[in-house]
N, C-alpha and C positions, 0 to 999 in steps of 0.2 A: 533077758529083755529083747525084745522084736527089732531087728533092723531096720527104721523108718526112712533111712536114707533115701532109698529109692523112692517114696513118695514126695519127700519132702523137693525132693531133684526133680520130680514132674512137676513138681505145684509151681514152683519156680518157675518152672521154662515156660508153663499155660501163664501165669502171668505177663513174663516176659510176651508172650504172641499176644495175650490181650491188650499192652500197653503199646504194640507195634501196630497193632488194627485200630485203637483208638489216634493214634498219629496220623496214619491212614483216612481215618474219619474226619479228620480237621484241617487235611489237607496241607500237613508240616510232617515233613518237610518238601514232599514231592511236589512239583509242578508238571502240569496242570493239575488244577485240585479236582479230586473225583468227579465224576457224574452222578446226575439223580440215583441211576439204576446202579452205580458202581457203591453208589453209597448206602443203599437200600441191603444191596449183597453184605457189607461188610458188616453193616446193623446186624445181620443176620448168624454171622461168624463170628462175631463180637458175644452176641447172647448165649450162642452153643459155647464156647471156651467158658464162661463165667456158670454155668450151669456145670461143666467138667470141673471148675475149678473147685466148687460149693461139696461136690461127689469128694472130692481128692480130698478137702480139708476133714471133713467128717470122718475118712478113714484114718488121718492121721490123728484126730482125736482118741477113735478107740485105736489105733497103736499106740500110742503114748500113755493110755492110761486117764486122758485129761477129763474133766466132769464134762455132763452137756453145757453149751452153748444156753449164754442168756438169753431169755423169753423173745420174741420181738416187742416192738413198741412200736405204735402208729403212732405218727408225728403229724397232724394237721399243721398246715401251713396257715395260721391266724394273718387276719386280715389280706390275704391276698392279691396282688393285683399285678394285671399283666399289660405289655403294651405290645402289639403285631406291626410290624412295617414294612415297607413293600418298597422295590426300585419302581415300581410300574405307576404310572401316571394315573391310571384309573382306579389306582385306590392305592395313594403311598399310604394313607395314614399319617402319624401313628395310632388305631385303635386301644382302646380300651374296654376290652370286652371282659363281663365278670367272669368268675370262676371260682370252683374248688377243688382244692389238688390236698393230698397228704403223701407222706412219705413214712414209708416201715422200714425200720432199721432191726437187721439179724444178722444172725453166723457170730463168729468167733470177734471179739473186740464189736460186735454189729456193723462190720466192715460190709455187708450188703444192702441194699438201700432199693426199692421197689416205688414204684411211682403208681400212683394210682393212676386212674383213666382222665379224660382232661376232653372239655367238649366245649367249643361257643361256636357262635355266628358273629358276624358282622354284614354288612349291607344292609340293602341291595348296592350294589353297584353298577355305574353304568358301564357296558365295555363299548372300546370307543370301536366305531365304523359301525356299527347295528345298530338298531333300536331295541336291544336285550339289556336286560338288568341282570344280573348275579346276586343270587342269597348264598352267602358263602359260608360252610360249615366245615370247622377245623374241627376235627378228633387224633386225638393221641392215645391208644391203646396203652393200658399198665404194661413199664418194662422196669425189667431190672438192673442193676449197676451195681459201680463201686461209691464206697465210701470211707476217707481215710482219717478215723478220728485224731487225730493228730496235727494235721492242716485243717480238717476241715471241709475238706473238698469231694468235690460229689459230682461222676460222669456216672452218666444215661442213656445210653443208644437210644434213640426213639426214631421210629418213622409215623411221620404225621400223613392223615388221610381229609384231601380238603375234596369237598362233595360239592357242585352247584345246582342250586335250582334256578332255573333263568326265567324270565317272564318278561311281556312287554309285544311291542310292535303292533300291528294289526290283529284283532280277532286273537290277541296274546300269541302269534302266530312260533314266537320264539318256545313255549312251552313245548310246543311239539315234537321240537329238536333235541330230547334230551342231553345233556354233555356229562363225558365218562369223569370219571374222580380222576384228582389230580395226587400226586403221592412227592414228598418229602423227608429225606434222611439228615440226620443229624444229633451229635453228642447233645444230650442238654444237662450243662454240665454250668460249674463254678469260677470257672476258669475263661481265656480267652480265646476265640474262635476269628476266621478270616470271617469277611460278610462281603455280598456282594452289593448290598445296601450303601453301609456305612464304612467298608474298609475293614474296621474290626470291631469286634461285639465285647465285652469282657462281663462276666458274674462277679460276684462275693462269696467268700466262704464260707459257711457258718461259723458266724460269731456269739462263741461263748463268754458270760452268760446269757448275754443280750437272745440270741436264738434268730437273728436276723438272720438271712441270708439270699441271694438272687442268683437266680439259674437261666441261663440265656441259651439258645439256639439261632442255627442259620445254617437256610438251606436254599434250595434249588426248585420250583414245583416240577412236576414232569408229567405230563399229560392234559387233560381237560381241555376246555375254548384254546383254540388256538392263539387269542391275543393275550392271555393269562399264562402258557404255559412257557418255562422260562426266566418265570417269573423269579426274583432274592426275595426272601422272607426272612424278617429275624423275629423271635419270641424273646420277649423277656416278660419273667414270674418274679416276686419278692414277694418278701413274707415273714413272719417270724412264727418261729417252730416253736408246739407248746404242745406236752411235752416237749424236750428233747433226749438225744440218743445217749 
């Protein structure tokens, strides 16, 4: 029989680094808590280990002999519903913008978990000192995560891309000025997170059988209109999963 030793001793340690970046990401235990751009970086380093880790498991399958790995399953998120909130005066919210998100569950125990893509708007808003308004468009690109069927619990790197369109003042004179995207990092995950909103954010697990569950994020924006950027954001999604994993 094949000595799997040596993989099973890597998959471990890439765990181990992915569970140190996800700490990293949440801003526990280090102070200060990351930056936009520092958080954006580790999103990034986060997805590379978990992409190695998925490589490493699969080779420990066939060293071991183990069958393939069950099917995936898309899990729509039934009934969905999110709330966005903001420290910033000119648009704390809380929104409630619709949406549809699902989640696929793979790999080995379907301990991976992939997020579909995730889009709304809200506004316009007014941003204060100008005569411009904001149409604000949040996009979340599909990423992938962990997911640990046993608790329950479900982390997400995501970096969210918020886009404006401004309009307003004389002769809509604000149109002219386009303003670049604004970009936010953060786990969106099951668990509790710092927020610069509310103090702290916390999710739900997935609960079975029920299939409830809510996934929260908070982040930082980093770039766009200058009286927006800066800006605390938190996301909270709930939902109940149907299928589940």
């Amino acid at each position: 029989m094949p000595d799997c030793q040596p993989i099973i001793d890597e998959i471990a340690g890439l765990k181990q680094e992915r569970a140190d970046l996800q700490e990293d990401l949440r801003g526990v235990p280090r102070e200060p808590r990351p930056g936009p751009s520092q958080k954006q970086a580790i999103v990034a380093q986060i997805k590379k280990v978990t992409s190695k880790i998925a490589e490493k498991e699969g080779e420990l399958r066939v060293c071991l002999g183990l069958p393939a790995p069950l099917p995936p399953v898309i899990c729509p998120l039934v009934g969905a519903t999110a709330s966005l909130a903001s420290n910033n005066p000119a648009f704390p919210g809380p929104f409630a913008p619709p949406l549809t998100v699902s989640l696929t569950f793979s790999g080995p125990q379907r301990s991976r978990v992939d997020l579909s893509a995730i889009s709304f708007r809200i506004g316009p808003v007014s941003i204060p000192g100008t005569p411009c308004s904001d149409l604000i468009s949040v996009n979340v690109p599909a990423a992938g995560g962990t997911y640990d069927p046993v608790l329950g619990e479900i982390s997400i790197p995501v970096t969210a891309t918020v886009n404006h369109a401004l309009s307003g003042g004389f002769l809509n004179i604000c149109a002219l000025a386009p303003a670049a995207p604004s970009t936010a990092a953060s786990p969106l995950t099951t668990g509790t997170l710092p927020s610069g909103v509310s103090g702290s954010i916390s999710g739900v697990p997935l609960s079975k059988p029920a299939g409830t569950l809510t996934l929260v994020a908070s982040g930082v924006l980093a770039g766009g209109p200058s009286q927006i950027a800066g800006t605390a954001i938190d996301l909270t999604i709930s939902g109940t999963l149907n299928p589940q994993p």
